[in-house]
Structure formats: structure tokens, C-alpha cells
VOMI-262587 format. One record per residue (C-alpha): residue in one letter; y, x, z. Coordinates in nm, 3 decimals, decimal comma. Last residue first. Layout:
// VOMI-262587
[a; [Y; X; Z]]
...
// end
This chain:
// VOMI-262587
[x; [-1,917; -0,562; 2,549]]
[x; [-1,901; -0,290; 2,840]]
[x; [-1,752; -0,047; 2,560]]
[x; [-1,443; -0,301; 2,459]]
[x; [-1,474; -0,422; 2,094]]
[x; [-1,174; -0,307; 1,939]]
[x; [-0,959; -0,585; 1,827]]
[x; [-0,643; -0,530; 1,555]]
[x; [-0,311; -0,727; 1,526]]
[x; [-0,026; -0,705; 1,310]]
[x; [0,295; -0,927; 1,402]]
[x; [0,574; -1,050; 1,152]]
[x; [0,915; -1,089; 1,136]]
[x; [1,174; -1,409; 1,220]]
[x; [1,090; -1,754; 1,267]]
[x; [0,808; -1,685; 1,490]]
[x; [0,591; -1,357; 1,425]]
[x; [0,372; -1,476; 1,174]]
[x; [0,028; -1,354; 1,176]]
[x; [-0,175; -1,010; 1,030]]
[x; [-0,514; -0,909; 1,120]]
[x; [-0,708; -0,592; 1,166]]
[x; [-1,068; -0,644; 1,292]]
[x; [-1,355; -0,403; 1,505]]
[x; [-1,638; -0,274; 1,438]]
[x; [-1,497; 0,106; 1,478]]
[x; [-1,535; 0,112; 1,045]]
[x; [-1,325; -0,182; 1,052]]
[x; [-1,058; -0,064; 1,193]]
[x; [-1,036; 0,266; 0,989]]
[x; [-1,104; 0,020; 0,702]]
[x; [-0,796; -0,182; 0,789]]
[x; [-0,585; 0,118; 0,871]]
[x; [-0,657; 0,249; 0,585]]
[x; [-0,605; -0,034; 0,373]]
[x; [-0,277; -0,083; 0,550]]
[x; [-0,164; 0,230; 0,460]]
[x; [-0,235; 0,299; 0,143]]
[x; [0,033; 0,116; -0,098]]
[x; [0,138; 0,400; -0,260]]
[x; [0,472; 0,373; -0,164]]
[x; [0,815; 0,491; -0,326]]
[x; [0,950; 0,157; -0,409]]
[x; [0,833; -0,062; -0,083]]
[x; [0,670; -0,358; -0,129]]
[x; [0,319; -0,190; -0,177]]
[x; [-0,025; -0,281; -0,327]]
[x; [-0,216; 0,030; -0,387]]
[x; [-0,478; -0,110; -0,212]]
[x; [-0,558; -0,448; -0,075]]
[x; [-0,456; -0,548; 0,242]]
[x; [-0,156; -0,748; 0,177]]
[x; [-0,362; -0,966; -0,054]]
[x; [-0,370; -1,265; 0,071]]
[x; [-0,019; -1,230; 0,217]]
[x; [0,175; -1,137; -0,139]]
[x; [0,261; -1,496; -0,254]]
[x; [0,364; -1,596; 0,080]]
[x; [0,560; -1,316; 0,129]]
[x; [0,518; -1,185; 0,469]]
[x; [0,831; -1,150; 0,759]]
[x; [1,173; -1,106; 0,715]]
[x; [1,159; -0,792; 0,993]]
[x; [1,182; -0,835; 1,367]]
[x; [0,861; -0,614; 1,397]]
[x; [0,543; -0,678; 1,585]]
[x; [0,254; -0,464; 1,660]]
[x; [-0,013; -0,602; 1,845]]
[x; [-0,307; -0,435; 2,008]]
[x; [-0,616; -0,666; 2,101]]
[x; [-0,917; -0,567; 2,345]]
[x; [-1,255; -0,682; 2,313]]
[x; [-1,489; -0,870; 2,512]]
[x; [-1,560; -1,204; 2,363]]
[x; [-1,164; -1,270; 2,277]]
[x; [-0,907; -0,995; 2,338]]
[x; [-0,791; -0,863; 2,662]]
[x; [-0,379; -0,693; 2,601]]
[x; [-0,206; -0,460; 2,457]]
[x; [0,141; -0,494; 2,285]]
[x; [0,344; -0,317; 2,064]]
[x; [0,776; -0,405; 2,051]]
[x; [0,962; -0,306; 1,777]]
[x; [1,325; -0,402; 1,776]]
[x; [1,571; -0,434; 1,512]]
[x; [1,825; -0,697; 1,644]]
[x; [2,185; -0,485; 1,736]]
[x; [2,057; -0,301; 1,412]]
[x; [2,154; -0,672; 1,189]]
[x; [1,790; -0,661; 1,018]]
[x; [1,757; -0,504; 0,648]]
[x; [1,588; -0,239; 0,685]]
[x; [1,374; -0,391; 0,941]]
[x; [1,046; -0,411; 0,744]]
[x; [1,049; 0,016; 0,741]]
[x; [1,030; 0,011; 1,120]]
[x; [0,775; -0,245; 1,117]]
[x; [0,582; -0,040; 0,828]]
[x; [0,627; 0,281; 1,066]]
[x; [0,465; 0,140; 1,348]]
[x; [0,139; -0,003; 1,156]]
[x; [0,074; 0,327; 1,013]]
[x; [0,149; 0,483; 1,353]]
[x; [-0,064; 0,290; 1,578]]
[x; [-0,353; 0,326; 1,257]]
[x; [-0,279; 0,739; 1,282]]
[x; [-0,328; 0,686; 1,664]]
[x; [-0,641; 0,495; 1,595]]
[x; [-0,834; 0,761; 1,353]]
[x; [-0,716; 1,022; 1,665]]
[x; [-0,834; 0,887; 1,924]]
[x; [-1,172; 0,801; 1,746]]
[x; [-1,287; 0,519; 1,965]]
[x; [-1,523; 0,351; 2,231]]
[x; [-1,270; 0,108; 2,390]]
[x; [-1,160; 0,127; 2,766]]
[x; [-1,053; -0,207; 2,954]]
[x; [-0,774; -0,336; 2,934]]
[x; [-0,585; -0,411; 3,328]]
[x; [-0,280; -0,204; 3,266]]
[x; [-0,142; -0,402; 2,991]]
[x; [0,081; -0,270; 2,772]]
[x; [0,418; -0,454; 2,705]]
[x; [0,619; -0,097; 2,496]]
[x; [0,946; -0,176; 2,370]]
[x; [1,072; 0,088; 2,092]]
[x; [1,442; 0,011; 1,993]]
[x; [1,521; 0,084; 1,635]]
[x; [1,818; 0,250; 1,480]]
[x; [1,693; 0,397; 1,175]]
[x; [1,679; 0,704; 1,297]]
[x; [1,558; 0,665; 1,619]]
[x; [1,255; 0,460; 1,509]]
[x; [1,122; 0,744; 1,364]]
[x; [1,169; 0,942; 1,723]]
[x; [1,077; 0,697; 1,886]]
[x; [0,750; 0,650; 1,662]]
[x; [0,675; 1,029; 1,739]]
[x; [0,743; 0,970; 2,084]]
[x; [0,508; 0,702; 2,131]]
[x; [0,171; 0,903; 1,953]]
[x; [-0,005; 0,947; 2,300]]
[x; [0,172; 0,634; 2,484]]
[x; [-0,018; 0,418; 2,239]]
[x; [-0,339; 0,620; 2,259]]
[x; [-0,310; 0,620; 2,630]]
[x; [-0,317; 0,251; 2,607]]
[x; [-0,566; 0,252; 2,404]]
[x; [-0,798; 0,411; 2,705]]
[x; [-1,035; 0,583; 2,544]]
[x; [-1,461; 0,593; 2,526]]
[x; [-1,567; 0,820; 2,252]]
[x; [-1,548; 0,784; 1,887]]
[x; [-1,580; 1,119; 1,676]]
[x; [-1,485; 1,015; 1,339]]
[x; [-1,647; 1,295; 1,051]]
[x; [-1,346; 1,577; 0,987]]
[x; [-1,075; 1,630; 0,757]]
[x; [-0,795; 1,737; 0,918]]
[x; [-0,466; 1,578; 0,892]]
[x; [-0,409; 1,434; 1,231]]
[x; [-0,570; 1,706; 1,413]]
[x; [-0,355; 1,959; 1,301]]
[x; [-0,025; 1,734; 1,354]]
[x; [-0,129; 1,663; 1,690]]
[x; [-0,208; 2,048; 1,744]]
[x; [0,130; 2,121; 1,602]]
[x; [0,312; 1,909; 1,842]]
[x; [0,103; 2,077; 2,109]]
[x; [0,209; 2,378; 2,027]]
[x; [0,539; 2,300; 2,043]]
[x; [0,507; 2,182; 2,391]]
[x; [0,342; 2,480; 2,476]]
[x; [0,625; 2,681; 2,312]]
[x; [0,877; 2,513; 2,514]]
[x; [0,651; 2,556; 2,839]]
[x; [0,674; 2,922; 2,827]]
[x; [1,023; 2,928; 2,786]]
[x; [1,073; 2,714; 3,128]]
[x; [0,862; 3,012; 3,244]]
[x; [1,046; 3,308; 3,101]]
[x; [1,404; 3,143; 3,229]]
[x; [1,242; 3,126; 3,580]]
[x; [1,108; 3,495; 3,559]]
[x; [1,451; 3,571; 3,467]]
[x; [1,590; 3,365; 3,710]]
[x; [1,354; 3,569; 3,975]]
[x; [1,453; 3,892; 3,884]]
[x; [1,833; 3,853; 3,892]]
[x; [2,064; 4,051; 3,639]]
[x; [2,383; 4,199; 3,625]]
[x; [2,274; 4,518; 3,376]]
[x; [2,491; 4,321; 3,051]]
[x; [2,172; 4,467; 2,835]]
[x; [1,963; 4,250; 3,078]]
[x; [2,149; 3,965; 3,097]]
[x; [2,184; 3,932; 2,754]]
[x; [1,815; 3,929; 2,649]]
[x; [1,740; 3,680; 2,943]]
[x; [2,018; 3,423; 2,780]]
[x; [1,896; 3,474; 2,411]]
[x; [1,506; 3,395; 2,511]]
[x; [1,616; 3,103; 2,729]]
[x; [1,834; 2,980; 2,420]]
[x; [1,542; 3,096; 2,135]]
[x; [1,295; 2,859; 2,354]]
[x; [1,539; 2,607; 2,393]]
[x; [1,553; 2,586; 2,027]]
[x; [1,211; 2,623; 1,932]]
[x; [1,131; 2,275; 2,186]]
[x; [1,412; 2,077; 2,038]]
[x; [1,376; 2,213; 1,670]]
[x; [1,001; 2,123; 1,671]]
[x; [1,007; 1,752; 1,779]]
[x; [1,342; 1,692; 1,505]]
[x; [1,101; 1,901; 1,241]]
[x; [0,792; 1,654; 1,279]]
[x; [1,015; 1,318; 1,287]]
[x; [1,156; 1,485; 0,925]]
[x; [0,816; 1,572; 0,847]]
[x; [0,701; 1,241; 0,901]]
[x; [0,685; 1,090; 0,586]]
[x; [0,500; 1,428; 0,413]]
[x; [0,245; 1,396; 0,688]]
[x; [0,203; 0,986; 0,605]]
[x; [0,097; 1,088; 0,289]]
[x; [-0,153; 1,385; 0,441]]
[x; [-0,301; 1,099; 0,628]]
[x; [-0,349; 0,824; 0,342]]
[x; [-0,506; 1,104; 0,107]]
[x; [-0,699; 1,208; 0,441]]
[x; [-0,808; 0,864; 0,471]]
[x; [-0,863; 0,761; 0,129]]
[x; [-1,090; 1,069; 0,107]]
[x; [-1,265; 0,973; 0,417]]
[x; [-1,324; 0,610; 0,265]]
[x; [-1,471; 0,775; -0,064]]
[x; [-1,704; 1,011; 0,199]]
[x; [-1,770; 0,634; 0,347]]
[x; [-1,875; 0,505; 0,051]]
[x; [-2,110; 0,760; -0,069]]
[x; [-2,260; 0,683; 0,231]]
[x; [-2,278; 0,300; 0,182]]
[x; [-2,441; 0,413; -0,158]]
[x; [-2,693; 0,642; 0,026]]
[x; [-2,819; 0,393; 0,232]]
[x; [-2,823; 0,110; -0,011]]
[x; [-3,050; 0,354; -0,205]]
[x; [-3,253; 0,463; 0,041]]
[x; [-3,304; 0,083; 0,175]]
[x; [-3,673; 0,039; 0,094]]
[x; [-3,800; -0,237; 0,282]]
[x; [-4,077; -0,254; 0,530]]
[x; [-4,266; -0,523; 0,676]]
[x; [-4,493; -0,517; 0,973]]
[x; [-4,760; -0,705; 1,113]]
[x; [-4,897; -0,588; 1,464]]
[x; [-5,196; -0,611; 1,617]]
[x; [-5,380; -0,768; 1,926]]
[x; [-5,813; -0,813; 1,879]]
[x; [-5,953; -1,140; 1,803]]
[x; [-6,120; -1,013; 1,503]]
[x; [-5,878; -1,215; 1,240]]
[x; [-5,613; -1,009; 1,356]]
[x; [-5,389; -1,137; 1,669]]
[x; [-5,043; -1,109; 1,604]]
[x; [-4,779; -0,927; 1,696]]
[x; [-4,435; -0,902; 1,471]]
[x; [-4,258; -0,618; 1,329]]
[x; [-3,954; -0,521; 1,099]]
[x; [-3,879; -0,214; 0,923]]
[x; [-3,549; -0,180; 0,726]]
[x; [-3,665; 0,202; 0,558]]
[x; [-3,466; 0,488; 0,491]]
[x; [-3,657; 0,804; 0,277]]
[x; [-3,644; 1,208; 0,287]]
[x; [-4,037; 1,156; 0,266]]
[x; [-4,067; 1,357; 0,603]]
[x; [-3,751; 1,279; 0,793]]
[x; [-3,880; 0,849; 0,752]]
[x; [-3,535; 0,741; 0,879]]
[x; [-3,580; 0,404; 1,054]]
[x; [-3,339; 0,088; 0,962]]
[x; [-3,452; -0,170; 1,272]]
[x; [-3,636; -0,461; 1,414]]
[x; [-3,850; -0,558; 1,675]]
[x; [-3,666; -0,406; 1,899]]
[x; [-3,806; -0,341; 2,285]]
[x; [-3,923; 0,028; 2,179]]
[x; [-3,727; 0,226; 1,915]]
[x; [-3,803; 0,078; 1,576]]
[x; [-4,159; 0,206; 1,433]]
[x; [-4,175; 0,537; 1,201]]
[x; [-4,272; 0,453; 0,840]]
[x; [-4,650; 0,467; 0,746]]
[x; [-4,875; 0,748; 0,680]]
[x; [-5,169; 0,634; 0,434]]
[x; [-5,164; 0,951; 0,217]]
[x; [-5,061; 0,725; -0,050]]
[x; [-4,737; 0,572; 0,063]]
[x; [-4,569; 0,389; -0,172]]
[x; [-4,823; 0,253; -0,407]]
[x; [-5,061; 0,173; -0,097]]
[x; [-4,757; -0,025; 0,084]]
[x; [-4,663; -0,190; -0,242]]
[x; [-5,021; -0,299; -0,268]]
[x; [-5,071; -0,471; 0,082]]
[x; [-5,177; -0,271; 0,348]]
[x; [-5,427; -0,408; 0,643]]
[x; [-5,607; -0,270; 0,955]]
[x; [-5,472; 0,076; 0,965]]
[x; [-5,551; 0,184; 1,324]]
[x; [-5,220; 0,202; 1,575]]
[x; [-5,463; 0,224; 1,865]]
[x; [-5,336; -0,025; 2,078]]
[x; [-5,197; -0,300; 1,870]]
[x; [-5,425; -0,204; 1,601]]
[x; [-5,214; -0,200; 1,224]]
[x; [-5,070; -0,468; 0,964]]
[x; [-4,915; -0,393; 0,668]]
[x; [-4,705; -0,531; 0,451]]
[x; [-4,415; -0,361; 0,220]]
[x; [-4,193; -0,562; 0,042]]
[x; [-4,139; -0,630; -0,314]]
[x; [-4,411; -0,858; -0,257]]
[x; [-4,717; -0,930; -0,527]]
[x; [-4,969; -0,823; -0,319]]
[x; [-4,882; -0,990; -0,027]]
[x; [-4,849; -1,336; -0,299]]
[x; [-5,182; -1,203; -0,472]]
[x; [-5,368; -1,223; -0,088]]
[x; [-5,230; -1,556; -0,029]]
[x; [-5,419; -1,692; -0,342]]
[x; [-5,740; -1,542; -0,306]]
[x; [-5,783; -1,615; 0,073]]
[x; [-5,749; -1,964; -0,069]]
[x; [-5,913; -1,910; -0,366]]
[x; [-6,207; -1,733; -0,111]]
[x; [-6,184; -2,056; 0,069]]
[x; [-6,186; -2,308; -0,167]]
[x; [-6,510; -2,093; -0,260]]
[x; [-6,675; -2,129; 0,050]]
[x; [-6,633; -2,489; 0,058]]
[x; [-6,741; -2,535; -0,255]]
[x; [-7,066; -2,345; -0,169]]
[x; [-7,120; -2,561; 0,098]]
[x; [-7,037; -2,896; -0,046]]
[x; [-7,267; -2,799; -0,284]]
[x; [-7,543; -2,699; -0,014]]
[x; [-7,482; -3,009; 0,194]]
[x; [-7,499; -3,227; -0,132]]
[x; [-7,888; -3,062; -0,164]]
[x; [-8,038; -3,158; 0,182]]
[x; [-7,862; -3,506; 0,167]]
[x; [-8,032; -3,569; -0,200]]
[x; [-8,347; -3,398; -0,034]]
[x; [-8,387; -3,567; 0,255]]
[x; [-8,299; -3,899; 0,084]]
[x; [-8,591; -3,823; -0,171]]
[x; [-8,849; -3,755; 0,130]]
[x; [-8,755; -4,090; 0,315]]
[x; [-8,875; -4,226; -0,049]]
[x; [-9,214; -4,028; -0,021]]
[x; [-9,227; -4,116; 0,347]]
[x; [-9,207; -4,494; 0,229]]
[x; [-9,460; -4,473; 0,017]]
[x; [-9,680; -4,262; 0,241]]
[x; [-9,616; -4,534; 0,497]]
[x; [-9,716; -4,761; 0,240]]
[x; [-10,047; -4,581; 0,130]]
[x; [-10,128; -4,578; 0,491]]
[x; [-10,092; -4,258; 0,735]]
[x; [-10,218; -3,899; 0,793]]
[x; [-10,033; -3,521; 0,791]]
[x; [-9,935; -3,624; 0,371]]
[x; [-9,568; -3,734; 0,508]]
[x; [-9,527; -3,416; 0,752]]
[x; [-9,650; -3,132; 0,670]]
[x; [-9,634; -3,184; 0,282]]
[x; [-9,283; -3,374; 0,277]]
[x; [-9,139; -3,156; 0,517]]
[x; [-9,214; -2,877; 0,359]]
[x; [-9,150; -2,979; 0,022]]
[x; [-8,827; -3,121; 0,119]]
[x; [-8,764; -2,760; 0,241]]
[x; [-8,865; -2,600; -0,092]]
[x; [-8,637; -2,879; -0,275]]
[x; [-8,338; -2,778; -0,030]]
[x; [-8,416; -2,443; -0,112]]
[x; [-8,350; -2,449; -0,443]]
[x; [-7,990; -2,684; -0,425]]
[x; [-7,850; -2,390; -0,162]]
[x; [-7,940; -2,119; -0,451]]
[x; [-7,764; -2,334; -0,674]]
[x; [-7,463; -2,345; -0,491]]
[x; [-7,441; -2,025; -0,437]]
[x; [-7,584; -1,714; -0,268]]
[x; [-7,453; -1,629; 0,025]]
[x; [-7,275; -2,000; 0,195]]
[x; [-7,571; -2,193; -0,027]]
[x; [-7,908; -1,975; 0,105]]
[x; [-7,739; -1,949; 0,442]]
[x; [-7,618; -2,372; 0,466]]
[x; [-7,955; -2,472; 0,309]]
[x; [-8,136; -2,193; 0,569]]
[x; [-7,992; -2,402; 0,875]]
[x; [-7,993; -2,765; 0,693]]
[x; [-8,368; -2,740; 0,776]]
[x; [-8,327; -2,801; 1,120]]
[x; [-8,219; -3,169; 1,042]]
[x; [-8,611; -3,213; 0,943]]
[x; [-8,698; -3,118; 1,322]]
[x; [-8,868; -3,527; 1,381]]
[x; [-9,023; -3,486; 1,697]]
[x; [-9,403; -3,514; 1,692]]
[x; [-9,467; -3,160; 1,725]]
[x; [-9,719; -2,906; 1,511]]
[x; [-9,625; -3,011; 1,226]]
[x; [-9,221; -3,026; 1,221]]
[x; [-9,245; -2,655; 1,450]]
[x; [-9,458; -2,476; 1,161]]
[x; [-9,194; -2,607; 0,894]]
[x; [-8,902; -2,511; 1,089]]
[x; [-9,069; -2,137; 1,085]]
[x; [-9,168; -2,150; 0,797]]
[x; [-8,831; -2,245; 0,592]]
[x; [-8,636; -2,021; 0,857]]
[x; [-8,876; -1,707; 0,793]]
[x; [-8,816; -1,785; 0,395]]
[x; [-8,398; -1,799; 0,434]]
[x; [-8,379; -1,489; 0,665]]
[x; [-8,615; -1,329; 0,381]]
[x; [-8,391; -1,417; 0,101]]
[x; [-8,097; -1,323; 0,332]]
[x; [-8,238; -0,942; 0,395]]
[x; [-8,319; -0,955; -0,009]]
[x; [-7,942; -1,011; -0,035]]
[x; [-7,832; -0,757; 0,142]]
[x; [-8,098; -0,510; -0,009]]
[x; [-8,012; -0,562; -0,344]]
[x; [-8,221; -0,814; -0,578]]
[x; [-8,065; -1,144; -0,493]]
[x; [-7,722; -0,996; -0,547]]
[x; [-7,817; -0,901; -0,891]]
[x; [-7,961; -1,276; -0,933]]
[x; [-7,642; -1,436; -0,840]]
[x; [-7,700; -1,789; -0,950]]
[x; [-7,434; -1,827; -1,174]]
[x; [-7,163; -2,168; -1,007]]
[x; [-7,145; -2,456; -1,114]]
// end
């Protein structure tokens, strides 16, 4: 049982109950002796106080002061010996009922203080931080342990944006990334709050960013590889434009130092010049934008146009090994939010291993035809497919790894790349057979009304 708590009695708290306790006792007392209704259930009021603040033993004391009471005001007020018998015996049940009230009281109360006990070690025990605060005036009503240890000047995370009830904040201040998620609730007052739990996720943060600067690596490794494959391709779109340009440049030269010459065709021959060296420029902006190293900037494209964008250059590759390019887009796709660029060098990754598969197809059957077309659930699906020999079995699970290459001077890169590049836009790279003969890669791009 539990130690009467006589340091408790003594403050001013508990002397305010004490008194509470006494004015009840009196007062019920006063009312059972000067009426001839039976109050004696009243007295269950200051058991209950006396037990619920002060113990059990405190509850068991004044159920023998109000038996007392009751006993004296009421038994001795007049009556035979055998009323007063039976008074005296009434008085005994009183007080057994009187004092298993209080115990079952004060048990009460303490089942529910181990109660309260026990769920408040499992907050404080989390990993995660719990708090909860005013629904309206954002008030600190709660913070578990983690939530003190973490943030000691009592500042919490920022919220998600409004309408989610969960997101990964940046905390700008602290330097820190948190998953915070929220809930209302009404607090034990009746007033609206909100419970929220936040994880640390700095460090996952900052690994999945050291991750992508890896990923950019591989990517520029991967680009300026595929640089030193197209060089050849590169030169043959240089020499045409440079060439006409020295041709038109050759032709006004001599008809000026012959002295038979027309204005307006040299203008003419100036212009048409002019445009040469734009279009060279422009094959040298590709090629500039294709190696640098830069963060993705995705923006709403038409993949289509990023097909037709880098078409010529696989032409031209194709050319020379006596491929036939076969474009089925369809015109009804809808855009995709997209680096241009990141996608053209996946176009051309997956281009140049068709072209490369067919090495060994009659030439009168190498063709390479890409596809576009609506995907599943909103996205849009480009297909490359080659009349090569198709996947090894044994290699096809892990055709995507990296370094893994069937060719003997690859490094095995590209279809990692183009996998993550994928990947990193949300989207999925895939590979299936292509009939009896070749094979077919496939990636999705979720569309940007998805």
C-alpha cells in the first residue's frame, strides 16, 4: 500500500484538499442530522478526494471519520438498544464499503499513472521525434525526449506545404533534412492540435547526393566516351557544311579578281555561306551541350522532337555501316517533362548499340527502326529495335550492370547510363525480344499531365 504522503499533506495544495475533505465531512454530516433522508452515500465525495490525492490510506482515514459521523449523528440521534444494534452493524457495512471505494480509488489512479507511465517511456524511448502543438496557435503542447535533445531552443522543423500531411522539409537554419509527418487530433483539453513526427534524414540526404555527383561523373565519363565514338559522325557533319562554305568563299574570291562579277550572286553566294557556318555552329553547340557537365534541367519536350533532334547524327552512324533508319513516331504523345539533352544522349546510346548488334546481319536486313507511342498510366514509351541476334540468355539479367560489355573495346557504360538517366526522370528502361530476330529497348517517361 501505498506511503501516506505526509509532505504533500503539509504544502499548500494539499492543505487546500485537507480542508476540501473536512468542509465535505461537516457539511454532509450537518445535512444527515438535520433531515430524515438517509445522505450517507454523500460521504463517498471526500473518500473519492482524500483517496484520488492522497492515497489509499488517506481514503481508508476518512472513511472511519465519516462512519463516525454518521454513526454519531445518526445511530446515537434516539432509538432502542436493538435499533442501536443494528445501526452499529449498518455502521460497519458503511465503513467496509466506505473504505474498498478508497482502495479501489487509489488503485485506480495508479493503473492509470502506469498507464500514462508506460506510453510516456515508449514516446520517450523513440528514435523519432514527437511532438504535438495548438492547431491554431502553433503552441508547444507536447515533445517527447528526442525532440528536447534535438532541438533545445524549442524551434521545431518547418511543416509540409499545405494540403500534405507529409513531406522531407529542409530546416535552412540547423543546415538539417527532416521526413515530417502530421496528424490532427484533439489534445486531452478538447482543443484541435496536431501530432507530428520527425525523422532525421541528413544523412540519407546527403548520401543520395553524393550519389548523384557519382551518377554525373558516370555520365560525363559515359558522354565524353560516346564523344570519342562519334568523332568520325562529328567530322562527316563538319566537312559538309566547312566545305561549302570554303566553295562559296573560293567562287566569290574569283569572281572578283576575274572583274566579271554580279552584285546580287555575290550577296547570294555570301548568304548560302552564312548558313553553312550556322549549321556548323550548331553541330558544335550539340556537341557542347552534350559533353558539358551541368545539373539536368527537365522541362516539358516533345520526344519526338528529341528523336528528330539527334536523327541525323544516327544516320549518319548508321550510314556507315549500312543501316537504314525508320522512324514510326506518333504524332498524338503527349509532352514529357525532360532534360533534352540527358534523353538525346540515351536516343543515341541506345541507337548506336543497335547499329553495333547488326554487325553481323546480311546489310540488305540491318534496319533500325525507333518508335513512340502512349505508354501505360500516362506515360509515353520510345522503342528502339535492331535486327541484331538478340540477348544472351546468360547475359540478360545483367545487361544493365556496369562495365559489362559484349563488345571488345567497350567499357560497358552505356546502358547504365541510360538506365540511371531514365531513372533519375522517374521513368523505366527495359529490354524485350524483338521476334525471332534482334532485340527492342524500351523506356517510359511519365507524361506532364500524369
Amino acid at each position: 500500500m501505498t506511503r501516506f504522503p505526509i509532505s504533500f499533506l503539509r504544502s499548500e495544495p494539499g492543505l487546500h484538499w485537507l480542508a476540501l475533505c473536512a468542509a465535505l465531512l461537516v457539511a454532509i454530516a450537518a445535512v444527515d442530522h438535520m433531515t430524515e433522508v438517509n445522505v450517507s452515500i454523500l460521504y463517498l465525495a471526500p473518500v473519492f478526494i482524500a483517496a484520488w490525492v492522497f492515497g489509499a490510506p488517506a481514503g481508508v482515514v476518512v472513511s472511519i471519520i465519516a462512519t463516525a459521523l454518521w454513526f454519531l449523528f445518526d445511530a446515537f440521534s434516539g432509538g432502542e438498544t436493538l435499533q442501536k444494534a443494528y445501526d452499529a452493524w449498518d455502521a460497519a457495512i458503511q465503513f467496509a464499503t466506505f473504505a474498498i471505494f478508497a482502495v479501489v480509488i487509489a488503485k485506480l489512479k495508479t493503473a492509470i499513472g502506469h498507464a500514462d507511465e508506460r506510453f510516456s517511456t515508449v514516446l520517450e524511448g523513440l528514435d523519432v521525434m514527437v511532438y504535438v502543438s495548438d492547431a491554431a496557435s502553433g503552441e508547444l503542447l507536447y515533445a517527447n525526449d528526442p525532440f528536447r535533445n534535438n532541438f533545445a531552443d524549442g524551434r521545431a522543423p518547418p511543416e509540409p506545404p499545405p494540403g500534405r500531411s507529409e513531406a522531407e522539409v529542409h530546416d535552412a537554419g540547423r543546415g538539417r533534412w527532416f521526413l515530417v509527418r502530421v496528424r490532427p487530433l484533439h489534445w486531452t483539453d478538447g482543443r484541435n492540435a496536431r501530432l507530428h513526427l520527425a525523422t532525421d534524414i541528413t544523412a540519407r540526404r546527403r548520401a543520395e547526393e553524393i550519389h548523384l555527383q557519382q551518377q554525373e561523373k558516370l555520365a560525363l565519363t559515359a558522354r565524353l566516351v560516346a564523344v570519342g565514338e562519334m568523332a568520325t559522325t562529328l567530322a562527316h557533319e563538319l566537312n559538309q557544311p566547312l566545305a561549302a562554305i570554303a566553295n562559296y568563299n573560293m567562287g566569290c574570291v574569283q569572281r572578283l579578281r576575274s572583274g566579271d562579277w554580279d552584285p546580287a550572286e555575290l550577296v547570294e553566294a555570301m548568304e548560302k555561306g552564312a548558313l553553312q557556318a550556322e549549321r556548323a555552329s550548331g553541330v558544335i553547340q550539340r556537341l557542347r551541350e552534350f559533353v558539358a557537365r551541368r545539373a539536368p534541367r527537365p522541362a516539358a519536350c516533345d520526344i519526338n522532337d528529341v528523336v528528330r533532334g539527334v536523327r541525323s547524327t544516327i544516320e549518319a552512324d548508321a550510314g556507315r555501316h549500312s543501316v537504314r533508319v525508320a522512324l514510326a513516331l506518333s504524332e498524338r504523345v503527349p509532352y514529357v517533362r525532360a532534360d533534352q539533352t540527358l534523353m538525346e544522349q540515351v536516343i543515341l546510346n541506345l541507337a548506336r548499340n543497335a547499329i553495333d548488334a547488326m554487325a553481323g546481319t546480311p546489310a540488305a536486313e540491318r534496319e533500325l527502326c525507333i518508335f513512340s507511342r502512349d505508354g501505360a498510366g500516362d506515360t509515353v514509351e520510345v522503342e528502339v529495335a535492331d535486327r541484331g541476334p538478340g540477348i544472351d540468355p546468360e547475359i540478360e539479367a545483367r545487361l544493365f550492370s556496369p562495365f559489362l560489355s559484349t563488345k571488345p573495346d567497350g567499357m560497358g557504360l552505356g546502358l547504365h547510363i541510360s538506365r540511371s538517366i531514365v531513372e533519375a526522370h522517374g521513368g523505366h528502361l527495359w529490354v524485350t525480344r524483338n521476334g525471332e530476330r534482334g532485340a527492342s529497348f524500351h523506356f517510359s517517361l511519365r507524361s506532364v499531365y500524369a
